[in-house]
C-alpha positions in Angstrom: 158.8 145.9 104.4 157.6 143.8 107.4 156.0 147.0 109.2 153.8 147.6 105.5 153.4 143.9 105.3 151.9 144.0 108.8 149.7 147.3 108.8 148.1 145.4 105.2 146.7 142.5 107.2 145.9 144.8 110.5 143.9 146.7 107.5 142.5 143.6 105.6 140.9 142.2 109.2 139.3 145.3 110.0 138.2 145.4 106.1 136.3 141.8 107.2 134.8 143.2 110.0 133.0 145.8 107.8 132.0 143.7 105.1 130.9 141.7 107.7 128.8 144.3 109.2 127.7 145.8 106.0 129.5 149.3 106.7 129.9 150.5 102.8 131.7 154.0 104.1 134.0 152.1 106.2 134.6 148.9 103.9 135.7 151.9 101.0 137.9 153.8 103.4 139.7 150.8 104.4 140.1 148.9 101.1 141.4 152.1 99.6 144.2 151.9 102.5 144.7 148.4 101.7 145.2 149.1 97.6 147.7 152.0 98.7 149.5 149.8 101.1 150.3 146.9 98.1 151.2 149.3 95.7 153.4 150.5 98.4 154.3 147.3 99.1 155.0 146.5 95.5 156.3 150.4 94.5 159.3 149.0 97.4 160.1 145.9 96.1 160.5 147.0 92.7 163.2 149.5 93.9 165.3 147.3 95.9 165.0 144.8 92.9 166.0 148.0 91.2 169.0 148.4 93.1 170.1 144.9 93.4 170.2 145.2 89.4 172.6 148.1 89.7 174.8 146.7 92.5 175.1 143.2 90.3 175.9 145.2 87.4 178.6 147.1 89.5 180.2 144.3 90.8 180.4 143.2 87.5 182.0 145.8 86.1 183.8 147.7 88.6 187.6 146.7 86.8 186.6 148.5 84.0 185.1 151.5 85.6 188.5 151.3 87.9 190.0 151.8 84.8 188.7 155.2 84.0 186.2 153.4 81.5 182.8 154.7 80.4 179.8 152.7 80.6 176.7 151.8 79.4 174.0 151.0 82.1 170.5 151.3 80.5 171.6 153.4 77.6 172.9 155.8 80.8 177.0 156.4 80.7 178.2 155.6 83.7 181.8 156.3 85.0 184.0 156.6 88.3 182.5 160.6 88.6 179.0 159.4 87.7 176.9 160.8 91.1 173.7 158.7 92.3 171.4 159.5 94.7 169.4 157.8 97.4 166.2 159.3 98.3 164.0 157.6 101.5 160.3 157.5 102.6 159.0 156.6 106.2 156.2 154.3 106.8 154.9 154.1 110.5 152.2 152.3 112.3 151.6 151.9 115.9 155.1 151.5 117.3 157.1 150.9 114.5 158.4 153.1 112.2 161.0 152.7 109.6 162.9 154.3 106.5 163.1 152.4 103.2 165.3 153.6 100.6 164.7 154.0 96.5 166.8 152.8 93.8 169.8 154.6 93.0 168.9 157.6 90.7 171.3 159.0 88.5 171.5 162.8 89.0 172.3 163.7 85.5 169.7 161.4 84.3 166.7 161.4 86.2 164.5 164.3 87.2 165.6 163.9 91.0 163.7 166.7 92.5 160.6 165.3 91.5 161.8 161.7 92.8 162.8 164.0 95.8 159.2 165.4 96.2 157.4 162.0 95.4 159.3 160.3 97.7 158.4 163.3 100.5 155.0 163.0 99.3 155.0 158.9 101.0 156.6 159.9 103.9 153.7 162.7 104.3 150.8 160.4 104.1 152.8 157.1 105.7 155.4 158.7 107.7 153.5 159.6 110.7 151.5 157.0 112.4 153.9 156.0 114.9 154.4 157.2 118.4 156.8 158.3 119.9 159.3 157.8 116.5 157.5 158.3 113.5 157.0 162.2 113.6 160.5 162.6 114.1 161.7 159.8 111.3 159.2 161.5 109.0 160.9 164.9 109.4 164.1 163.7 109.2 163.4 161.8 106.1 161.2 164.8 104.3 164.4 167.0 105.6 167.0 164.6 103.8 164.8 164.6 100.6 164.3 167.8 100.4 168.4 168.9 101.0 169.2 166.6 97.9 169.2 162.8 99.3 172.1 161.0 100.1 174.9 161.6 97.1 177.7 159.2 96.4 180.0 158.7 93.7 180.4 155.5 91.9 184.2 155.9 93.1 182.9 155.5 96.4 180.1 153.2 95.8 182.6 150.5 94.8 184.1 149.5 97.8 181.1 149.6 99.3 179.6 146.8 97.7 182.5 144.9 98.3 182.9 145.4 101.9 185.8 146.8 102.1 187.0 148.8 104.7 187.0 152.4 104.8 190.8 153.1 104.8 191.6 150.9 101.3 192.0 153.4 98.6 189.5 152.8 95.7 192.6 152.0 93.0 193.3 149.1 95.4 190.0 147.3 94.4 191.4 146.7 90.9 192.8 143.4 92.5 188.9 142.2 93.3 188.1 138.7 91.9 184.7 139.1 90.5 
């Protein structure tokens, strides 16, 4: 979020210099930049708040989904089969360029094509204004969308929160203190 963070201020002291100079095409241009950059800003933070949410509530429960239980997470069932996805969008300016990625979405759930195609749709209008990375991030990212975002299981989403290395089998987290 630093690189949004840092192309809103780059945008709110060239917005000064136009009010400044009494430019009312400019000062219009750029403070509708600087309202889609915080709600951009804002749209980000709310998904990883989103996500930390969800990994909390994981953690929480991951015994009794280990246990082949069924569960409720915002009236959704979740279980060990339950598949989430991860969509991304690109936001680049100047020399930086980076990928931030949504909530997890539940596949069964939510509409994720349209997540898919909103999240593309940021990455379209942020995802290029980088040199010499952000073209190719954006493409990358618009190319991951649009192929179905990065799927994982809660199964494997488990030992993932917890750090755990690749080789332990999942039924081995059982023994987790939580």
């Amino acid at each position: 979020m630093k690189v949004i963070i840092f192309a809103l201020v780059v945008c709110l002291i060239v917005l000064t210099g136009s009010i400044k100079d009494h430019k009312t095409e400019d000062m219009v241009f750029q403070a509708s930049i600087a309202l889609a950059l915080c709600l951009l800003l804002l749209f980000g933070r709310r998904d990883k708040q989103s996500t930390d949410d969800f990994i909390t509530w994981l953690k929480r429960n991951a015994v009794q989904l280990l246990d082949n239980k069924t569960l409720q997470y915002n009236n959704v069932d979740i279980s060990l089969e339950t598949v989430l996805v991860q969509y991304h969008f690109c936001f680049s300016f100047g020399f930086f360029s980076n990928r931030y990625p949504s909530r997890y979405w539940i596949t069964e759930y939510h509409l994720t094509p349209l997540i898919s195609l909103f999240y593309s749709a940021i990455t379209v209008v942020f995802g290029w204004w980088s040199l010499p990375t952000g073209p190719f991030r954006a493409i990358y990212t618009i190319y991951k969308n649009a192929t179905g975002g990065e799927k994982i299981r809660i199964r494997q989403l488990i030992p993932k929160v917890y750090y755990i290395a690749p080789s332990v089998k999942v039924k081995d987290t059982k023994s987790i203190e939580l």
